[in-house]
C-alpha positions as a Markdown table, in Angstrom:
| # | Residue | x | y | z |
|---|---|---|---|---|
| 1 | Unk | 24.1 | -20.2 | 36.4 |
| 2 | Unk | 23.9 | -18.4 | 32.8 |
| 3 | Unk | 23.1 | -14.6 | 32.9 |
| 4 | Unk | 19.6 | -13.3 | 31.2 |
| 5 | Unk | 20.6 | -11.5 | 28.3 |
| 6 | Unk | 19.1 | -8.3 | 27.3 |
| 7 | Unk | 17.5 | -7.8 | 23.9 |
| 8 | Unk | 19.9 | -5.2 | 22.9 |
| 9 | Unk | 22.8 | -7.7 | 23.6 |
| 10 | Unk | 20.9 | -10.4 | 21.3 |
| 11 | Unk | 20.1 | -7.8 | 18.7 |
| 12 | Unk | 24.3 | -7.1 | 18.8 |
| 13 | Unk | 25.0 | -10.3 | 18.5 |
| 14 | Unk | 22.9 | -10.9 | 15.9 |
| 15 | Unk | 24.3 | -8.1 | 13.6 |
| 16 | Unk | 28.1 | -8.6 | 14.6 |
| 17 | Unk | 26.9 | -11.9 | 12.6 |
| 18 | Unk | 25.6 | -11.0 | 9.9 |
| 19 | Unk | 28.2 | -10.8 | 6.5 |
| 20 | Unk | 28.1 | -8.0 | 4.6 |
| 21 | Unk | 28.7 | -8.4 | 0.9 |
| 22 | Unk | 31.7 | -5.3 | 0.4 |
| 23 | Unk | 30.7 | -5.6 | -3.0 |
| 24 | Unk | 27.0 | -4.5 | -2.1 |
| 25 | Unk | 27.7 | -2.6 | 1.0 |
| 26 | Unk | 30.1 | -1.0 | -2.7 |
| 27 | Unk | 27.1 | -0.5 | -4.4 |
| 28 | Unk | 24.7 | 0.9 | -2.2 |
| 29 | Unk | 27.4 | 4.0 | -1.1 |
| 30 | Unk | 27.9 | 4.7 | -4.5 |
| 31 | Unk | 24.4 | 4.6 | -6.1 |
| 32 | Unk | 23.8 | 7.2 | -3.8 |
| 33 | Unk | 26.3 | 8.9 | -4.9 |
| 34 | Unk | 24.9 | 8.8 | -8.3 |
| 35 | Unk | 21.8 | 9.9 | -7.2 |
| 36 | Unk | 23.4 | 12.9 | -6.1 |
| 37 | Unk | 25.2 | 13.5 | -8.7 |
| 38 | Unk | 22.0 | 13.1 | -11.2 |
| 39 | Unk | 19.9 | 15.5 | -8.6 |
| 40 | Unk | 23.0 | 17.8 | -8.9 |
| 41 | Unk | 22.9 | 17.8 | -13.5 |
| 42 | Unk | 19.4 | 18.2 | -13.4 |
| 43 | Unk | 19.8 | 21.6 | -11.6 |
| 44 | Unk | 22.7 | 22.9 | -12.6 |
| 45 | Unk | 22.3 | 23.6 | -16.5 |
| 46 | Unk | 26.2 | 24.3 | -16.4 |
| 47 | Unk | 27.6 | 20.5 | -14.7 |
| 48 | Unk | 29.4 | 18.6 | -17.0 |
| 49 | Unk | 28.7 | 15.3 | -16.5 |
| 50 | Unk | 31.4 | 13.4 | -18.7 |
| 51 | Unk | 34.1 | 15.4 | -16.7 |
| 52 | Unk | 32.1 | 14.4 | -13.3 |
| 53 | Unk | 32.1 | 11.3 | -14.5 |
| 54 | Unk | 36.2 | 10.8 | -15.3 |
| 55 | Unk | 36.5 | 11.9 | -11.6 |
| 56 | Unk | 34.7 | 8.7 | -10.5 |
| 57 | Unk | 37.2 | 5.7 | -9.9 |
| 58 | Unk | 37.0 | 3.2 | -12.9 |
| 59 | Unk | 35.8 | 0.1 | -10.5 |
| 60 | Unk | 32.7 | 2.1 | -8.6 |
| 61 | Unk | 31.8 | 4.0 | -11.7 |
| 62 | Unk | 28.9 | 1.4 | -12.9 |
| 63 | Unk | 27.5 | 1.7 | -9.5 |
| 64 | Unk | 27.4 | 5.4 | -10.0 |
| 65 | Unk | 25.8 | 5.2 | -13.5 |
| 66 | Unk | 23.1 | 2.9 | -12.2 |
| 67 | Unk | 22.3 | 5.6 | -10.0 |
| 68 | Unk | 22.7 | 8.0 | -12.5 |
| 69 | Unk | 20.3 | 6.5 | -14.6 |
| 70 | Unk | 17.3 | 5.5 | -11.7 |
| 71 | Unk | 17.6 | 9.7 | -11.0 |
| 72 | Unk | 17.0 | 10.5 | -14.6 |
| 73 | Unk | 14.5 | 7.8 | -15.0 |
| 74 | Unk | 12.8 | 9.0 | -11.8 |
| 75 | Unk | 12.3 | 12.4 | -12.7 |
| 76 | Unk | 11.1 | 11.3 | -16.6 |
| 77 | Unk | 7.5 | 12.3 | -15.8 |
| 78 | Unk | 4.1 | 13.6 | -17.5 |
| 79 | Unk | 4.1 | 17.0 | -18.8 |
| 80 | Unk | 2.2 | 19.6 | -16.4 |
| 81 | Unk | 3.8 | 22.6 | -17.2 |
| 82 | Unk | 6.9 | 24.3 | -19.1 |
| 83 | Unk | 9.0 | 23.3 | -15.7 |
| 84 | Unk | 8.5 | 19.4 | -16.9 |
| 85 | Unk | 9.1 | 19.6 | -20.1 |
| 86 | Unk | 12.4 | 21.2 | -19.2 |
| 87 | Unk | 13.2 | 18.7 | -16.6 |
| 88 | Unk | 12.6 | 15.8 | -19.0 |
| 89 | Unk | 14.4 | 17.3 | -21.6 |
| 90 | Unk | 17.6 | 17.2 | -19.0 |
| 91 | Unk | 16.9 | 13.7 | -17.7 |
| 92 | Unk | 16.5 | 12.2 | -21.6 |
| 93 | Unk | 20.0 | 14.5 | -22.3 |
| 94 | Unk | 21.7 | 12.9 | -19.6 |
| 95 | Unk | 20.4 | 9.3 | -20.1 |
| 96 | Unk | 22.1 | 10.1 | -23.5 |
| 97 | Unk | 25.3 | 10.9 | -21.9 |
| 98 | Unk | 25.4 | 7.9 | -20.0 |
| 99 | Unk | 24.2 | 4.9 | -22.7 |
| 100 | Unk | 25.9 | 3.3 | -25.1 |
| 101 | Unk | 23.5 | 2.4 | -27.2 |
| 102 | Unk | 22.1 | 5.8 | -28.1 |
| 103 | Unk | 20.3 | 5.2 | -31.3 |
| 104 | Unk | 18.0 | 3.0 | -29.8 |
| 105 | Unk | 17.9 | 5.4 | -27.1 |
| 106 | Unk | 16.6 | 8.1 | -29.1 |
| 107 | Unk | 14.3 | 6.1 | -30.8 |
| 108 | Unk | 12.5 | 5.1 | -27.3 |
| 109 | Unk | 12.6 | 9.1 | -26.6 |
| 110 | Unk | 10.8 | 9.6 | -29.7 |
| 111 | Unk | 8.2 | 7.5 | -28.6 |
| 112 | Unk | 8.3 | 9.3 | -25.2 |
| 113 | Unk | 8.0 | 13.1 | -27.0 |
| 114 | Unk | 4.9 | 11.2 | -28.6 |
| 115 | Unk | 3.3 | 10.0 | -25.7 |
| 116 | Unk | 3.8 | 13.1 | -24.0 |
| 117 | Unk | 1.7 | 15.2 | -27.1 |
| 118 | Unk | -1.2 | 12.4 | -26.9 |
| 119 | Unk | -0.9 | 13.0 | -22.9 |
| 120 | Unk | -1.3 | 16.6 | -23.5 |
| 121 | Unk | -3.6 | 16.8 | -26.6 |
| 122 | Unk | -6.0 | 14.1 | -24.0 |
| 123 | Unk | -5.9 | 16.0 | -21.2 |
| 124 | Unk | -7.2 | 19.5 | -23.6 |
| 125 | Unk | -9.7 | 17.7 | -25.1 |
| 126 | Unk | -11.0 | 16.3 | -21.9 |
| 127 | Unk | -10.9 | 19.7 | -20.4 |
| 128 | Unk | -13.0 | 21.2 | -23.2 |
| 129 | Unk | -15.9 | 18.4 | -23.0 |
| 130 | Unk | -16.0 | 18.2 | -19.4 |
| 131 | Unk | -16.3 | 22.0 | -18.9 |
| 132 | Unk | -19.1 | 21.9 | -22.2 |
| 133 | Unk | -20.7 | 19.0 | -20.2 |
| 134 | Unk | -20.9 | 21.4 | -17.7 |
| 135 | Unk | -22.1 | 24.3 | -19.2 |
| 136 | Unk | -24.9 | 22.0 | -20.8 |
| 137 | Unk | -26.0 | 20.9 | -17.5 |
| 138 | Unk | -26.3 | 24.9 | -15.9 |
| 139 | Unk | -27.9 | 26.1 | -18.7 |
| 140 | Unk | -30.5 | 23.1 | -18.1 |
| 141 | Unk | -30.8 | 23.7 | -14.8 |
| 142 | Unk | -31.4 | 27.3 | -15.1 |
| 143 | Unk | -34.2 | 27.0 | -17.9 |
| 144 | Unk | -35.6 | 24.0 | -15.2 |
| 145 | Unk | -35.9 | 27.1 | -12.5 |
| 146 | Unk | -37.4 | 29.5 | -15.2 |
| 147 | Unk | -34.3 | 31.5 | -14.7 |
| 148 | Unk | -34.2 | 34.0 | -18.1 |
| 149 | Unk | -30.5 | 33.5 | -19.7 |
| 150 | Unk | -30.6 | 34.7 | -22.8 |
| 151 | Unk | -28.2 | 32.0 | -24.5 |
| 152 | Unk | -26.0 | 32.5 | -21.6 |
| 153 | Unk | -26.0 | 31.3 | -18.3 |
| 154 | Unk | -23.4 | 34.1 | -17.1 |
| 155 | Unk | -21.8 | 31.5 | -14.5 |
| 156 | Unk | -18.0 | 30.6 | -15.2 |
| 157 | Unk | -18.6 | 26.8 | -14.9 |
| 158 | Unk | -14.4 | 26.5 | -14.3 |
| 159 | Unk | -15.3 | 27.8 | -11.3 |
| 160 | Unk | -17.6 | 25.9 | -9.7 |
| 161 | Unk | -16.5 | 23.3 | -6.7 |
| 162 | Unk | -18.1 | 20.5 | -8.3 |
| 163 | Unk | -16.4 | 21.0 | -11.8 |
| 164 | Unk | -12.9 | 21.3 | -10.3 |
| 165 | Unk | -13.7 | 18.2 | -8.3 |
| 166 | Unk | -14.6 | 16.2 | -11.5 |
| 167 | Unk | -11.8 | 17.7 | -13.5 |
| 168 | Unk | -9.3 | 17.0 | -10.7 |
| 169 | Unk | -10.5 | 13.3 | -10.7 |
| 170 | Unk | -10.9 | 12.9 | -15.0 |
| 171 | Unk | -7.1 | 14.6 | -15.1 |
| 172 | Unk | -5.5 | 11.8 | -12.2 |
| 173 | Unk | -7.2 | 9.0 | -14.0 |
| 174 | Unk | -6.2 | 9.9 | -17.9 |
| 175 | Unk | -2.8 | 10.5 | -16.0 |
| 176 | Unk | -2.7 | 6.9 | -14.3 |
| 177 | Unk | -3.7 | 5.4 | -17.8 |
| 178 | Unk | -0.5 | 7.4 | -19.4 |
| 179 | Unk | 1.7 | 6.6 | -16.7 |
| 180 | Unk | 1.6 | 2.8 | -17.4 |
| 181 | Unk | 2.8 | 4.0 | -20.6 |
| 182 | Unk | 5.7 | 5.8 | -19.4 |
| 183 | Unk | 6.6 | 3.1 | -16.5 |
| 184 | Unk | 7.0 | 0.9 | -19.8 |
| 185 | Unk | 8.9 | 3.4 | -21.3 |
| 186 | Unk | 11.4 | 3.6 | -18.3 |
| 187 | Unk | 11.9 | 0.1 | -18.5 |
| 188 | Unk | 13.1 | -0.3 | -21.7 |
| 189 | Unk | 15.6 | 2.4 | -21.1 |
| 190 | Unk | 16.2 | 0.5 | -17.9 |
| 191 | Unk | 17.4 | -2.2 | -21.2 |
| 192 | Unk | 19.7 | -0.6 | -23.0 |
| 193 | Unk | 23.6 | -0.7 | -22.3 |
């Protein structure tokens, strides 16, 4: 009579049978590695990457580049502060390290630098009307209570709860329009050799 066999010994069976590609199984050990390595430039201002880069065996190398590059890519991202600007700066200097074709490259950060002054120019703008929207709307709820203001309604408006709330919701969607943008951006570096 056969024996039952547990579902452990079927699951071990199954994956002693499985084939692993060594060119993938390749790939997917050094793209990390490449991650790593990207992670590694973009905090440490003093990493040279060409020289990191003639330590990496010939044959894995574009494995690590690809890596390289989704890191970079990855961290590519709408300005917020001073920090991000930095941080792109260092992932659009090392994509530059690691293209060939950096002309084109440069021309597709050009567009990038300009999408990130619309980005922030939009989101000022949109600061400024929603928190004049918000005045309006206090200083016409105060005359509706017969409250005396004098021209001024004395209440901060970027204080209030409810403007935060709206500003916090205006600033993810103008951000979600600008990050198609940017996604399309990332691809065409994605493109070039």
């Amino acid at each position: 009579m056969d024996r039952i066999k547990t579902a452990l010994e079927i699951a071990l069976e199954r994956a002693a049978a499985v084939k692993v590609d060594p060119e993938k199984l390749l790939e997917i050990e050094n793209l990390s590695q490449g991650k790593v390595l990207g992670a590694r430039f973009l905090s440490d201002q003093e990493l040279n990457l060409k020289e990191e880069l003639l330590k990496i065996q010939p044959e894995v190398r574009p494995h690590v580049l690809k890596g390289l590059e989704e890191t970079f890519l990855n961290n590519l991202r709408l300005p917020r502060d001073g920090d991000t600007m930095n941080t792109n700066r260092r992932c659009m200097d090392g994509l530059l390290q690691i293209k060939k074709n950096r002309s084109l490259l440069k021309q597709v950060f050009k567009e990038i630098e300009m999408l990130f002054q619309y980005y922030a120019r939009s989101l000022e703008q949109a600061y400024l009307n929603l928190k004049e929207d918000f005045a309006v709307k206090v200083a016409q709820g105060a005359r509706a209570m017969n409250l005396p203001m004098g021209g001024r309604t004395g209440i901060n408006v970027e204080h209030m709860p409810e403007f935060q709330e709206e500003w916090l919701r205006l600033r993810d969607q103008l951000a979600s329009q600008y990050e198609k943008v940017l996604e399309e951006k990332r691809q065409q570096i994605r493109g070039i050799d």
